[in-house]
C-alpha positions as CSV (number, residue, x, y, z in Angstrom):
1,X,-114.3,-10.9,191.4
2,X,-115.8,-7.5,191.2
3,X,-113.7,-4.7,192.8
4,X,-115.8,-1.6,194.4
5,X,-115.5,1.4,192.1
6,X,-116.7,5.1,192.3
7,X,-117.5,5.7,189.3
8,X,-120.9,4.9,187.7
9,X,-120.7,4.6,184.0
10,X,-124.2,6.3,181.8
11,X,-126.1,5.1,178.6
12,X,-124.2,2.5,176.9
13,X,-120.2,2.6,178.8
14,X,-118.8,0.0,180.2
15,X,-115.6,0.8,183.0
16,X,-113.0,-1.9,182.5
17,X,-109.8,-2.6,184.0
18,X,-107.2,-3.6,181.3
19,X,-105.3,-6.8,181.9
20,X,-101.8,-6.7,182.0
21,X,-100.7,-8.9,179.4
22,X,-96.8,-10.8,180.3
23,X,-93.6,-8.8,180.3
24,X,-91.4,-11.6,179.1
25,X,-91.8,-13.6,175.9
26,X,-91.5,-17.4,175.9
27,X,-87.9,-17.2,174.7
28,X,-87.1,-14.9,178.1
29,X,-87.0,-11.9,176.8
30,X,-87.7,-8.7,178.8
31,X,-89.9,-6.4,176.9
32,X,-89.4,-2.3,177.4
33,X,-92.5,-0.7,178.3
34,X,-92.2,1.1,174.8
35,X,-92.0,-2.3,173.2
36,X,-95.2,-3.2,174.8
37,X,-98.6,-3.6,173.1
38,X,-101.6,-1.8,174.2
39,X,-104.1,-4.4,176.3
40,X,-107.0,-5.6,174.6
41,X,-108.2,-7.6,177.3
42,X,-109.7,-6.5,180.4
43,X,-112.6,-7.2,183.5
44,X,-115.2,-5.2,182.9
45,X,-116.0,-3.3,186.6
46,X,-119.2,-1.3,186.2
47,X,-122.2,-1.4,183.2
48,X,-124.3,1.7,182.4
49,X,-128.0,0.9,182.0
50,X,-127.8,0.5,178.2
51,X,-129.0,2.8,175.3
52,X,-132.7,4.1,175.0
53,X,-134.5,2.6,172.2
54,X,-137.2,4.3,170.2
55,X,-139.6,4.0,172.8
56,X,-137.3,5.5,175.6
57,X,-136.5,2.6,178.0
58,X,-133.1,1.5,178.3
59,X,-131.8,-1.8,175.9
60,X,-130.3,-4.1,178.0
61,X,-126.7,-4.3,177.6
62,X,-125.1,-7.5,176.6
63,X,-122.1,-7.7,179.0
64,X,-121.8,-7.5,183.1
65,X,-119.4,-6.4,185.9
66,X,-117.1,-9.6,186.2
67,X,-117.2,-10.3,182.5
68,X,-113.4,-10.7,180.9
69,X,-113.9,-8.9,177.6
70,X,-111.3,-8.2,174.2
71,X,-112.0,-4.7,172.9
72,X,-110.7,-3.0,170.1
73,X,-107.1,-1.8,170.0
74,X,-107.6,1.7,170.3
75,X,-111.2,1.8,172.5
76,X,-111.2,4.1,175.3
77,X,-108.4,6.3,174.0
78,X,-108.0,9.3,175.9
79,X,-110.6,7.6,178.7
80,X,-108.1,6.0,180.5
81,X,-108.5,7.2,184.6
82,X,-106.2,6.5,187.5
83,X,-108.7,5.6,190.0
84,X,-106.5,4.1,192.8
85,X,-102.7,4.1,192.9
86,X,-101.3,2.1,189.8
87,X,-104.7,1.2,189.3
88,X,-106.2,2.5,185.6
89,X,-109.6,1.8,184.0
90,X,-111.2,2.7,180.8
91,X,-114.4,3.8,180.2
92,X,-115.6,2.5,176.9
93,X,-118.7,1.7,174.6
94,X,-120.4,-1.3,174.3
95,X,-120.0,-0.9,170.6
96,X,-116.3,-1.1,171.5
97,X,-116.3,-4.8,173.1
98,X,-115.5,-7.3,170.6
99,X,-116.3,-10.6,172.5
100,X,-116.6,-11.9,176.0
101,X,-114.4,-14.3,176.9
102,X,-116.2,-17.4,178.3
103,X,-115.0,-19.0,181.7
């Protein structure tokens, strides 16, 4: 389920790709892209190796590439890359991941 990525994400930042949430709502209708609500659901791609603790090794992080995670509405704002054609991802902190969404 995890897609190859080039980036490598430090300390505590998790690379997600945001999941497209549907275009039409149950009654049919087509939503305009400036009608649309930011995703707050997305796959998370790539983990950093956690934050130090006091004694300087890293703090294992509690989510993994493959997880489907909700974040908060406005994480990763102004960290969102284009890293393949029509392909976006945010880098964000763990701190920002509000659950995991179990499988």
């Amino acid at each position: 389920m995890s897609k190859k990525i080039d980036l490598v994400p430090l300390g505590d930042r998790i690379i997600v790709e945001p999941i497209e949430e549907e275009e039409v709502t149950s009654s049919g209708i087509i939503l305009p892209e400036s009608a649309k609500e930011r995703p707050q659901r997305g796959t998370v791609l790539a983990v950093g190796p956690g934050p130090r603790g006091d004694d300087g090794k890293h703090i294992r992080m509690d989510v993994e590439s493959g997880d489907v995670v909700i974040y908060s509405k406005y994480a990763g704002s102004g960290s969102e890359f284009k890293i393949e054609a029509g392909r976006k991802v945010l880098i964000l902190s763990e701190k920002d991941v509000l659950a995991k969404v179990s499988k």
